[in-house]
DRENVOTI-490729 format. One record per residue: residue number from 1; x, y, z of N, C-alpha, C in turn; residue in three letters. Coordinates in Angstrom, 3 decimals, decimal comma. Example, Ala and Ser with C-alpha at 12.3 -4.5 7.8 and 13.67 -1.06 7.14 Angstrom:
(1 (13,190 -5,690 7,800) (12,300 -4,500 7,800) (13,200 -3,300 7,800) 'ALA')
(2 (12,850 -2,250 7,080) (13,670 -1,060 7,140) (12,900 0,030 7,870) 'SER')
***
This chain:
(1 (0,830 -1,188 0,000) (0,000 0,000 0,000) (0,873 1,250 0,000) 'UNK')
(2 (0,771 2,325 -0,447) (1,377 2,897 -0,945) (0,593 4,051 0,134) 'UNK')
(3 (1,687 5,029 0,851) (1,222 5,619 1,705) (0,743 6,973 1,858) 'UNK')
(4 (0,878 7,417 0,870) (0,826 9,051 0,830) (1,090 9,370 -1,083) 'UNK')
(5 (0,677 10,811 -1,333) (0,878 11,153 -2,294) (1,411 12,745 -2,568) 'UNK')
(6 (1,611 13,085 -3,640) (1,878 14,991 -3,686) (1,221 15,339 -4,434) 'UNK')
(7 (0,698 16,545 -3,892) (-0,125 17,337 -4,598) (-0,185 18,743 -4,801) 'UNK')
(8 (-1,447 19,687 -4,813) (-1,017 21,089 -5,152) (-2,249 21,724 -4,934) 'UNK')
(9 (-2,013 22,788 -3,847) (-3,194 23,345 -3,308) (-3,996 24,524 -4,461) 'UNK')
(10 (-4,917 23,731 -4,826) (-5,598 24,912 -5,694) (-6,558 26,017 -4,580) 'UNK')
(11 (-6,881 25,731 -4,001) (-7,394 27,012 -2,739) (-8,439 26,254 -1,954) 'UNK')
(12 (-9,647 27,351 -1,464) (-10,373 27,238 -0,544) (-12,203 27,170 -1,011) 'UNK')
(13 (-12,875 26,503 -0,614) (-14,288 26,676 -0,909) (-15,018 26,535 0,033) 'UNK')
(14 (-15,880 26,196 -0,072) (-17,302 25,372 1,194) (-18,065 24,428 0,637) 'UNK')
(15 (-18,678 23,518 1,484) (-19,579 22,667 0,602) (-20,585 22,697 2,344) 'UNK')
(16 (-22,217 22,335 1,635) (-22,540 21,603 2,806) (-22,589 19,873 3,194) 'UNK')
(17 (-22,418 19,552 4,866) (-22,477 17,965 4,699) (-24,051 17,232 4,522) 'UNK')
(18 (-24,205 16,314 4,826) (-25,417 15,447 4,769) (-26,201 15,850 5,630) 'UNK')
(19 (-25,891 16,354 6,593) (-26,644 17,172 8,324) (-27,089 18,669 7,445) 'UNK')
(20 (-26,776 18,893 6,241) (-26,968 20,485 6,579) (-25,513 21,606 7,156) 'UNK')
(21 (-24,671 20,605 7,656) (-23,404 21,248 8,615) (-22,049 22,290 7,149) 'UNK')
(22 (-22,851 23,095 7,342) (-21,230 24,225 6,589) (-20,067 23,460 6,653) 'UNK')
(23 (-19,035 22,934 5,881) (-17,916 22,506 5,607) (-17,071 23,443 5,267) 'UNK')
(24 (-16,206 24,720 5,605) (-15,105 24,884 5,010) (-13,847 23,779 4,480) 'UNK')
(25 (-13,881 23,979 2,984) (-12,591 22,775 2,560) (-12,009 23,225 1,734) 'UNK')
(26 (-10,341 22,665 1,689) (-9,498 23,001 1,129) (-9,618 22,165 0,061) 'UNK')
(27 (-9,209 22,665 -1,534) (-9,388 21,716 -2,562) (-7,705 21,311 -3,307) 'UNK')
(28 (-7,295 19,877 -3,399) (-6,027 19,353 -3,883) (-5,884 18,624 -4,815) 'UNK')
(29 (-5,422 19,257 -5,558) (-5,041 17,972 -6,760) (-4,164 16,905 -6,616) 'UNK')
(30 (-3,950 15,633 -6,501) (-3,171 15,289 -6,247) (-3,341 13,982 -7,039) 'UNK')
(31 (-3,070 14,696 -8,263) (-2,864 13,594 -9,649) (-2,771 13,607 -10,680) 'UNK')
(32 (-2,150 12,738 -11,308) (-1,742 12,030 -11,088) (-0,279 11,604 -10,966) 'UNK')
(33 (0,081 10,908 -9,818) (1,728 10,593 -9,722) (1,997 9,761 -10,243) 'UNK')
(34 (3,264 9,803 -10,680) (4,149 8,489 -11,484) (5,103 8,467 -10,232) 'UNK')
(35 (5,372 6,936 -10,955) (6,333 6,341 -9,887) (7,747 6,485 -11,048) 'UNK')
(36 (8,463 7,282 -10,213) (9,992 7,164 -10,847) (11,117 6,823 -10,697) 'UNK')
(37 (11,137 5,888 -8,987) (12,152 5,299 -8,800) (11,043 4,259 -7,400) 'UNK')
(38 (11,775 2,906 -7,599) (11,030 2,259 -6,612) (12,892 1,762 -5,559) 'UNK')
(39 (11,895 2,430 -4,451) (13,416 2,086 -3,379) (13,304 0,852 -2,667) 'UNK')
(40 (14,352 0,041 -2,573) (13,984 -1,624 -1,631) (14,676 -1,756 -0,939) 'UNK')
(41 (14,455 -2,740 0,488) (15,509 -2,957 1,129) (17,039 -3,051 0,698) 'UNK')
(42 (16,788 -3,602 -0,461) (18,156 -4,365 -0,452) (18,891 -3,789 -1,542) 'UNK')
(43 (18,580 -2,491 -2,229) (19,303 -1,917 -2,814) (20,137 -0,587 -1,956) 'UNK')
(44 (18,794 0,198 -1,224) (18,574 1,523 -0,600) (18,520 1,761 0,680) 'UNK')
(45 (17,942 0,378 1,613) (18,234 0,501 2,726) (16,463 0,509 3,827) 'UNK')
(46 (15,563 0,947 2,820) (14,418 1,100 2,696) (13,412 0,978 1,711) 'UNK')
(47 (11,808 1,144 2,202) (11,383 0,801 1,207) (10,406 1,980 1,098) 'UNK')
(48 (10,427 2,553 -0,395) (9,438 3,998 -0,969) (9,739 4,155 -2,043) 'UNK')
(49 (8,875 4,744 -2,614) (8,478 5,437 -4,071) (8,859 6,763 -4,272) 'UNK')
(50 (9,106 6,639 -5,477) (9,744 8,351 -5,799) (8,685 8,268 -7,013) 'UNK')
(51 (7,966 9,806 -6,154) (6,654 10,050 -7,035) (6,992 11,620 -8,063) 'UNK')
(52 (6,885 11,684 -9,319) (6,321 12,725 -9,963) (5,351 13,571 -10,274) 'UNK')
(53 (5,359 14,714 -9,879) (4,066 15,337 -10,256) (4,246 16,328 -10,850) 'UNK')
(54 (3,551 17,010 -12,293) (3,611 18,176 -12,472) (4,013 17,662 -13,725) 'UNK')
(55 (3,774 18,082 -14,831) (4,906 18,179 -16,055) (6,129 19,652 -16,394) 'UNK')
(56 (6,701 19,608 -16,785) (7,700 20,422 -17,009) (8,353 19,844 -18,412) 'UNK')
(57 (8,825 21,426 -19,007) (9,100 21,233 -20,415) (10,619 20,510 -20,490) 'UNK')
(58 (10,940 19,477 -21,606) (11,928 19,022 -21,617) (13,273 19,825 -21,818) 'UNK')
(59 (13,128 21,652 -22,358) (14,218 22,053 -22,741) (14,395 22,711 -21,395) 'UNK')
(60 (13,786 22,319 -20,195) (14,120 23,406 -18,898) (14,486 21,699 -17,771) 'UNK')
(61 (14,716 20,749 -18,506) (15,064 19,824 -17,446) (16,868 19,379 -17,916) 'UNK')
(62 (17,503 19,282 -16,899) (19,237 19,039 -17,361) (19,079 17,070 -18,021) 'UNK')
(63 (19,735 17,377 -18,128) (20,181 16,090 -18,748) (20,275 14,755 -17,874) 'UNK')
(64 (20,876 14,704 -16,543) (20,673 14,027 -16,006) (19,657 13,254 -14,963) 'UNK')
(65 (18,413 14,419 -15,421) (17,167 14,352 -14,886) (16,553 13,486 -16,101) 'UNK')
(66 (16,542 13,996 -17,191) (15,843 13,348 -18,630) (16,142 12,117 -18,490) 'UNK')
(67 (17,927 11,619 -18,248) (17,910 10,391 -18,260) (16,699 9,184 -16,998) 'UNK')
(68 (16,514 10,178 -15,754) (15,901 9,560 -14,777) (14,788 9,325 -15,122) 'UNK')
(69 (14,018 10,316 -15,585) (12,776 10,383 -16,214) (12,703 9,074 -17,240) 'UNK')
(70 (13,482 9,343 -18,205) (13,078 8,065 -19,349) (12,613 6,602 -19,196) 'UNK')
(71 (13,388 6,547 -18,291) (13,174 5,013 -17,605) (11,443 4,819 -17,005) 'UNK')
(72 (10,919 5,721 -16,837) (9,876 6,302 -16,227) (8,475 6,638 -17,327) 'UNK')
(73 (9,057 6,577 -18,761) (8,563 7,190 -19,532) (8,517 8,494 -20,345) 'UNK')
(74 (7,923 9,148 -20,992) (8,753 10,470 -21,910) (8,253 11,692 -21,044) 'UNK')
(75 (7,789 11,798 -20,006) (7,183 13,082 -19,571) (8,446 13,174 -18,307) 'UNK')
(76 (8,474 15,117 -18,325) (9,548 15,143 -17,531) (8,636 15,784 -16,093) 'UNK')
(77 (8,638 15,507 -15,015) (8,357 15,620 -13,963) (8,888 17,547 -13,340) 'UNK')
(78 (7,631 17,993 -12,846) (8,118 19,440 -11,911) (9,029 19,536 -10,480) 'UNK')
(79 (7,985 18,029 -10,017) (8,335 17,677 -8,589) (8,626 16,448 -8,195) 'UNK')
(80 (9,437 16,169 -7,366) (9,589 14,691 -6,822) (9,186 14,628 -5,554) 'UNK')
(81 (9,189 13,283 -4,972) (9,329 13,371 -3,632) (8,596 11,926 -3,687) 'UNK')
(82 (9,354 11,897 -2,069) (9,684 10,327 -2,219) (7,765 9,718 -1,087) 'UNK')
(83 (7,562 8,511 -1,072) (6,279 8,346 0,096) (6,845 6,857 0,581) 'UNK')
(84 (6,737 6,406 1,345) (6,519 5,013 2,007) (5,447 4,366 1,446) 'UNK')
(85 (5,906 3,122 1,609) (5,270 2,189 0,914) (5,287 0,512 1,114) 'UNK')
(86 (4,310 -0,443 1,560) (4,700 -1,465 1,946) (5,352 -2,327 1,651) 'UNK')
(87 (4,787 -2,526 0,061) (5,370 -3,778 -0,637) (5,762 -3,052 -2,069) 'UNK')
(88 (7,036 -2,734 -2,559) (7,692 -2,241 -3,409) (7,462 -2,775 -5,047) 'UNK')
(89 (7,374 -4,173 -4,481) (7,332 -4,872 -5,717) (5,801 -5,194 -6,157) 'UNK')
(90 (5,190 -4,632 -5,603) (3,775 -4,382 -6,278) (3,315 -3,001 -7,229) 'UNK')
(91 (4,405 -2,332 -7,230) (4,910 -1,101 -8,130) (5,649 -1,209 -9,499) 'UNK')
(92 (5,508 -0,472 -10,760) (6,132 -0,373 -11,867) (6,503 0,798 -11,864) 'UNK')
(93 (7,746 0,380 -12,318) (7,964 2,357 -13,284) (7,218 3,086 -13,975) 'UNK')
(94 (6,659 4,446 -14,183) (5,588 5,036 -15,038) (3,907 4,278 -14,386) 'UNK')
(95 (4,246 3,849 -13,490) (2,469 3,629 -13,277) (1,644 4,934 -12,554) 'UNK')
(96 (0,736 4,897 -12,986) (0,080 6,572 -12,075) (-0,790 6,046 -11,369) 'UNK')
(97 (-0,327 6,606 -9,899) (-1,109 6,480 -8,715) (-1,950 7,568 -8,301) 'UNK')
(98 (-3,164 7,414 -8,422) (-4,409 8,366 -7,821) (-5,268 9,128 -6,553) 'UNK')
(99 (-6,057 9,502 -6,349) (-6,566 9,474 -4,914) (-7,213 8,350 -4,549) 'UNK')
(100 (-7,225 7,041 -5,315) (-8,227 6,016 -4,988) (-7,418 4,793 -3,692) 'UNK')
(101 (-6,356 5,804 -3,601) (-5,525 4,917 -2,167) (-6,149 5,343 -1,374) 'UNK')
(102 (-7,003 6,860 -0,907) (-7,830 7,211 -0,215) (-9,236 7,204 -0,233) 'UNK')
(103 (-9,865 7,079 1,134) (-11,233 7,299 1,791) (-12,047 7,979 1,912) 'UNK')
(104 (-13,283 8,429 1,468) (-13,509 9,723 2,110) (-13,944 8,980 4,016) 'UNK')
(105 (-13,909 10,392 4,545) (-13,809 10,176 5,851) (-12,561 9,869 6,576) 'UNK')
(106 (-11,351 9,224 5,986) (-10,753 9,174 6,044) (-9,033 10,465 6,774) 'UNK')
(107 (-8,689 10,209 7,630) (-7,699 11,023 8,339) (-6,546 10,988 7,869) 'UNK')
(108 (-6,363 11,856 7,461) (-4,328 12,057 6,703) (-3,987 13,306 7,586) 'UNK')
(109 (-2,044 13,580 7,316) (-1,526 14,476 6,974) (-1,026 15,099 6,275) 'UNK')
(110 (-1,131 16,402 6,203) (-0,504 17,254 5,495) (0,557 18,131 5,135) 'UNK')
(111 (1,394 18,342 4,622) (2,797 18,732 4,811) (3,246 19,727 3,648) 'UNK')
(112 (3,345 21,175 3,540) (3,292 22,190 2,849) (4,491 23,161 3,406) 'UNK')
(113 (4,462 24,171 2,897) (5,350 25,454 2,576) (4,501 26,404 3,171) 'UNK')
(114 (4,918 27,456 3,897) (3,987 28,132 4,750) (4,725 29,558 3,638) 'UNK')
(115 (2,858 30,470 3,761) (3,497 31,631 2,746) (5,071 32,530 3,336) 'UNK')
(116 (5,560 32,938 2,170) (6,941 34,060 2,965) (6,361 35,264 3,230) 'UNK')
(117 (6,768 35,801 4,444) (5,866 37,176 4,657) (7,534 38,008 4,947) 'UNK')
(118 (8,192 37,901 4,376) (9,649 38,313 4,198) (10,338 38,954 5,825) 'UNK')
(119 (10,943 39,983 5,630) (11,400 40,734 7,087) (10,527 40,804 8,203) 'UNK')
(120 (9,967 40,657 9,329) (8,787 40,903 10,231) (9,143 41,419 11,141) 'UNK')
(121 (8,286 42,190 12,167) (8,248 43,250 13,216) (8,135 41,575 14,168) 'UNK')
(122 (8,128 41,916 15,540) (7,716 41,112 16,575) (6,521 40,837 16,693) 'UNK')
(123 (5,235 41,572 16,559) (4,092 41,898 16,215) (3,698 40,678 15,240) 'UNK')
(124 (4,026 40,859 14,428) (3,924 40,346 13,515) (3,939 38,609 13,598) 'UNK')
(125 (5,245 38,894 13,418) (6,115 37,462 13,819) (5,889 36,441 15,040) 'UNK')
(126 (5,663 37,083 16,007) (5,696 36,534 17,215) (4,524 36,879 18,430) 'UNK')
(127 (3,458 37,992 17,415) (2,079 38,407 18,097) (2,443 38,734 19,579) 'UNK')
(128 (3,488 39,490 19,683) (3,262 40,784 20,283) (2,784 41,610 20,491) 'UNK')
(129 (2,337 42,418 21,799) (0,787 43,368 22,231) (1,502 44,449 21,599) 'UNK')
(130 (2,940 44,812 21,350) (3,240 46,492 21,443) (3,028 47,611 22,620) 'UNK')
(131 (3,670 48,328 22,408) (3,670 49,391 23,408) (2,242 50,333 23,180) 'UNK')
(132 (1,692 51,413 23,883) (0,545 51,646 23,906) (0,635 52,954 22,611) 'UNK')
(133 (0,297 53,120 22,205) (-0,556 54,023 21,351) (-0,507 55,431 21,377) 'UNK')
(134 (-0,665 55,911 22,824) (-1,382 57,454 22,796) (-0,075 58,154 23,632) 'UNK')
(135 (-0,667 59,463 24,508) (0,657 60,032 25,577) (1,878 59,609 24,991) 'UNK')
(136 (2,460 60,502 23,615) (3,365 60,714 23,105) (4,581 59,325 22,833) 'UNK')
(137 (4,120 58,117 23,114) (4,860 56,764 22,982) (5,689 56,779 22,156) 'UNK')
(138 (6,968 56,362 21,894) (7,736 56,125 20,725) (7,975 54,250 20,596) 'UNK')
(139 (7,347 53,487 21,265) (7,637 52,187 21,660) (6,246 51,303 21,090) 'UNK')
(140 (6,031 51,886 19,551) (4,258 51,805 19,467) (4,711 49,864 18,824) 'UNK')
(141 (5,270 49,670 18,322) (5,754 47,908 17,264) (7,275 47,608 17,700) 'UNK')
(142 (7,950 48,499 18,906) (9,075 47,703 19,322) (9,101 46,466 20,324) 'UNK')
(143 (9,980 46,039 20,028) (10,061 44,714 21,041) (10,426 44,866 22,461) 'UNK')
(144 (11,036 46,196 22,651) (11,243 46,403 24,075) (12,747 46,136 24,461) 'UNK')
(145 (12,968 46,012 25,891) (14,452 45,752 26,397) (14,465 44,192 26,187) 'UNK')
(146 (15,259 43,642 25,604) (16,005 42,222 25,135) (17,240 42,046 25,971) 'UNK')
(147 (17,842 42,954 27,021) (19,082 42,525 27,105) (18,733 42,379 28,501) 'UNK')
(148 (20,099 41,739 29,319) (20,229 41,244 30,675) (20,573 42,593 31,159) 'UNK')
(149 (21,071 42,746 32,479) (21,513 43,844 33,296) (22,994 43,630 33,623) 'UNK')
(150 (23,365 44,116 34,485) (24,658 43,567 34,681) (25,368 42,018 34,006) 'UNK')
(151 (24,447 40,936 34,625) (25,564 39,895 34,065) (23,905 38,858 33,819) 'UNK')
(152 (24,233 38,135 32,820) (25,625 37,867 31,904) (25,613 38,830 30,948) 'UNK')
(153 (24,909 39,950 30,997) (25,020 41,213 30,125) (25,464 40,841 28,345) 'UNK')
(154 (24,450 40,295 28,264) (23,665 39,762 26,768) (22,842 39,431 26,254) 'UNK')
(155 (22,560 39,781 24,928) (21,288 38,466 24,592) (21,267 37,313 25,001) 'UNK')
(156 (20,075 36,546 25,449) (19,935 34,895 25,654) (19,919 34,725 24,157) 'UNK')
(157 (20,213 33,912 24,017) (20,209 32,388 22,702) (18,351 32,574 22,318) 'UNK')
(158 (18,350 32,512 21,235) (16,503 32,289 21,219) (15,689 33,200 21,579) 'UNK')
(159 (15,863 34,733 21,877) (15,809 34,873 21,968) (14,102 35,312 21,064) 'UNK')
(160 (13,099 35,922 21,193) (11,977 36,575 20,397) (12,299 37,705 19,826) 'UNK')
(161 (13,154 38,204 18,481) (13,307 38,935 17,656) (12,527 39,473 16,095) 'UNK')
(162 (12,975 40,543 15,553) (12,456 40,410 14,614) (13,081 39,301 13,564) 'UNK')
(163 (12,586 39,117 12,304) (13,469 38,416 11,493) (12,528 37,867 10,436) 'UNK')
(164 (13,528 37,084 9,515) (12,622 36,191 8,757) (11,602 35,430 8,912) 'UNK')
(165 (10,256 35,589 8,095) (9,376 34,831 8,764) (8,595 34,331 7,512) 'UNK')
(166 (7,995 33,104 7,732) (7,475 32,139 6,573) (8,494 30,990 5,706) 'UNK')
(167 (7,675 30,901 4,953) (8,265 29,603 4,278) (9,185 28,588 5,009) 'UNK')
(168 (8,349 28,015 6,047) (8,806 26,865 7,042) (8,143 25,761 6,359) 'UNK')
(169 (8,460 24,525 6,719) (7,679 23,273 6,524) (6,548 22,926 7,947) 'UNK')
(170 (5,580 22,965 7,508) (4,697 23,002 8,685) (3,862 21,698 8,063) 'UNK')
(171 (3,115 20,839 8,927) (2,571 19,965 8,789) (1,434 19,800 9,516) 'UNK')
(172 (-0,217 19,773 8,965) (-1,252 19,939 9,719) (-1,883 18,425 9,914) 'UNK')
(173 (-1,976 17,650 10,619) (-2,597 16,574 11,173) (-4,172 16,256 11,321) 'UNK')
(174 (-4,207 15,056 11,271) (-5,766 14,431 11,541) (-6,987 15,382 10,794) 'UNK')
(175 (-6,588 15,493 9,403) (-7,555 16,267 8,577) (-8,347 15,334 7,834) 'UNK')
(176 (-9,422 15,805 7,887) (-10,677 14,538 7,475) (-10,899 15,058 5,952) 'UNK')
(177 (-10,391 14,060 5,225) (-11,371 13,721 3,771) (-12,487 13,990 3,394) 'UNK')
(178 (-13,084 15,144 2,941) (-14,965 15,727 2,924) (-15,509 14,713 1,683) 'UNK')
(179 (-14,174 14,820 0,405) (-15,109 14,704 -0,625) (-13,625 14,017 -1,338) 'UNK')
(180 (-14,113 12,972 -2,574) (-13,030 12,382 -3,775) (-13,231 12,782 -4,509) 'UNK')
(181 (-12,802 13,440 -5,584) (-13,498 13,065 -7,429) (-12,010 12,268 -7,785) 'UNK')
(182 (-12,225 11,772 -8,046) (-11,162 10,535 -9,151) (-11,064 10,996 -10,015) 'UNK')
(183 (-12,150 11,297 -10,773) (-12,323 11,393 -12,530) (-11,170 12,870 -12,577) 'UNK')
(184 (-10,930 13,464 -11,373) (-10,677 15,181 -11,679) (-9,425 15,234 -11,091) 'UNK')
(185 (-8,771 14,107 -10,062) (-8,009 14,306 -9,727) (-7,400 15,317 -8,122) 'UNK')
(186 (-9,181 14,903 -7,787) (-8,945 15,798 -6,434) (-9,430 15,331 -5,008) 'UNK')
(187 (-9,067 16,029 -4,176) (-9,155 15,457 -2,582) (-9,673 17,006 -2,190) 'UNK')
(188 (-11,069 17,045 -1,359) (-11,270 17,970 -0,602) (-11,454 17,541 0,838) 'UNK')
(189 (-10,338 18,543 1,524) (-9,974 18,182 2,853) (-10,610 19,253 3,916) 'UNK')
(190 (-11,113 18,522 4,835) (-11,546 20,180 5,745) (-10,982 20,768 6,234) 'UNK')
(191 (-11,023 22,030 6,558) (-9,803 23,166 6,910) (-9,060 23,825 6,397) 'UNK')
(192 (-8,293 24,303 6,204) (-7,335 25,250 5,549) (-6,104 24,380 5,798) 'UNK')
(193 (-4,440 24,656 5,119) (-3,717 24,369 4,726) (-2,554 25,313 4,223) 'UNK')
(194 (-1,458 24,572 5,099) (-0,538 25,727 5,141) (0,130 25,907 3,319) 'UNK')
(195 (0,341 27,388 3,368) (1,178 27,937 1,387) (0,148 28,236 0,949) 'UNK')
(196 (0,520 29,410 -0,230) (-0,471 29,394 -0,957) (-1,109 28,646 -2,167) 'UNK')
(197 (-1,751 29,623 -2,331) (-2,247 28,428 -4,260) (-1,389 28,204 -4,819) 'UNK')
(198 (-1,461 27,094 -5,704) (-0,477 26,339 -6,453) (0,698 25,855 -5,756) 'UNK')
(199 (0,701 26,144 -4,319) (1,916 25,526 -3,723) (1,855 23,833 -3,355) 'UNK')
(200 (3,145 23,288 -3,398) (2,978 21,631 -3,378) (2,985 21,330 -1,991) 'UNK')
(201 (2,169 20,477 -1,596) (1,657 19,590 -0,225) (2,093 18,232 -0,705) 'UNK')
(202 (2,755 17,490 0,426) (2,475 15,737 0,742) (1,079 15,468 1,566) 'UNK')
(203 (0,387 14,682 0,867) (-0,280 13,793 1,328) (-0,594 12,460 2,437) 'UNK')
(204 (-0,370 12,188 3,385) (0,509 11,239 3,938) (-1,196 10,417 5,064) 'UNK')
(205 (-0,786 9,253 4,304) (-2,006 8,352 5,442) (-1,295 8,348 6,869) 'UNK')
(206 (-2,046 8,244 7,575) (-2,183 8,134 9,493) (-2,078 6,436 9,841) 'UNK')
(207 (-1,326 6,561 9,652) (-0,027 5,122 10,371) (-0,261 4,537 11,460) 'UNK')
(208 (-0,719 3,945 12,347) (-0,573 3,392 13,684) (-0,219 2,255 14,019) 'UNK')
(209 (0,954 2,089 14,915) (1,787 1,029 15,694) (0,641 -0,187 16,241) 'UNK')
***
């Protein structure tokens, strides 16, 4: 069984359920993947699939990608990425795997690119109250005193600064399956989902020991 897939967040909608109950859901394409390398114990150390998604033009792929691809078939892949998988040898090269590994109702995770919101205030970044507002303040989006006093008379390590913020790998859990279409190539999941549109998500089934 093949455990997970990649896909690509086309955005946000609503649907209602069978109760009448408002659904906010996120809508994913997540198809179809080719398999472009099958990994086994006893070559790799493990066992998973190296999935393709996306096409991309052959004069923007290097050469030593084309060769990977071929083996795979003539289409050159945008994205890779690898999924777990039980039994390896129930896999071909170039076969396309769908959403029909999934349930609806069904619980996965999700694993995305969080948007870049570039340089950030503390505020921002780290939802900070700020200093007050009115009676002449100059301390209205600063972070305040950061340093020690006498000793050890420095920044701590880790401190809550401004800085870069976004484009982390964030991963949202136990998200329920609303809706399949097969024919279209999509999974609507409830909730929102970290990145924006068109950004690529893993797919990943909920595993238990």
């Amino acid at each position: 069984m093949c455990k997970g897939l990649v896909g690509k967040k086309l955005g946000m909608t609503s649907m209602f359920g069978d109760n009448g109950q408002y659904i906010p859901v996120t809508v994913l394409q997540v198809g179809p993947c080719v398999v472009t390398q099958i990994k086994k114990d006893e070559t790799d150390g493990y066992k998973a699939l190296q999935l393709g998604f996306g096409s991309k033009k052959e004069k923007n792929t290097n050469k030593p990608l084309k060769g990977h691809f071929k083996k795979a078939g003539d289409t050159c892949f945008e994205t890779l990425k690898e999924v777990g998988v039980d039994n390896p040898e129930d896999y071909t090269l170039g076969q396309p795997i769908g959403p029909e590994i999934f349930a609806i109702g069904e619980k996965v995770n999700v694993t995305g690119t969080t948007k870049g919101r570039g340089f950030s205030g503390v505020m921002k970044r780290h939802g900070f109250n700020g200093g007050r507002m009115t009676h002449g303040s100059h301390s209205k989006r600063t972070p305040g005193s950061i340093g020690c006093s006498a000793w050890p008379a420095k920044v701590i390590r880790g401190k809550r600064m401004p800085g870069h913020y976004g484009v982390d790998t964030k991963t949202v859990r136990n998200l329920e399956i609303v809706d399949i279409r097969p024919e279209e190539n999509l999974i609507l999941l409830k909730g929102p989902l970290p990145g924006s549109r068109s950004g690529i998500v893993t797919i990943n089934k909920i595993l238990f020991a």
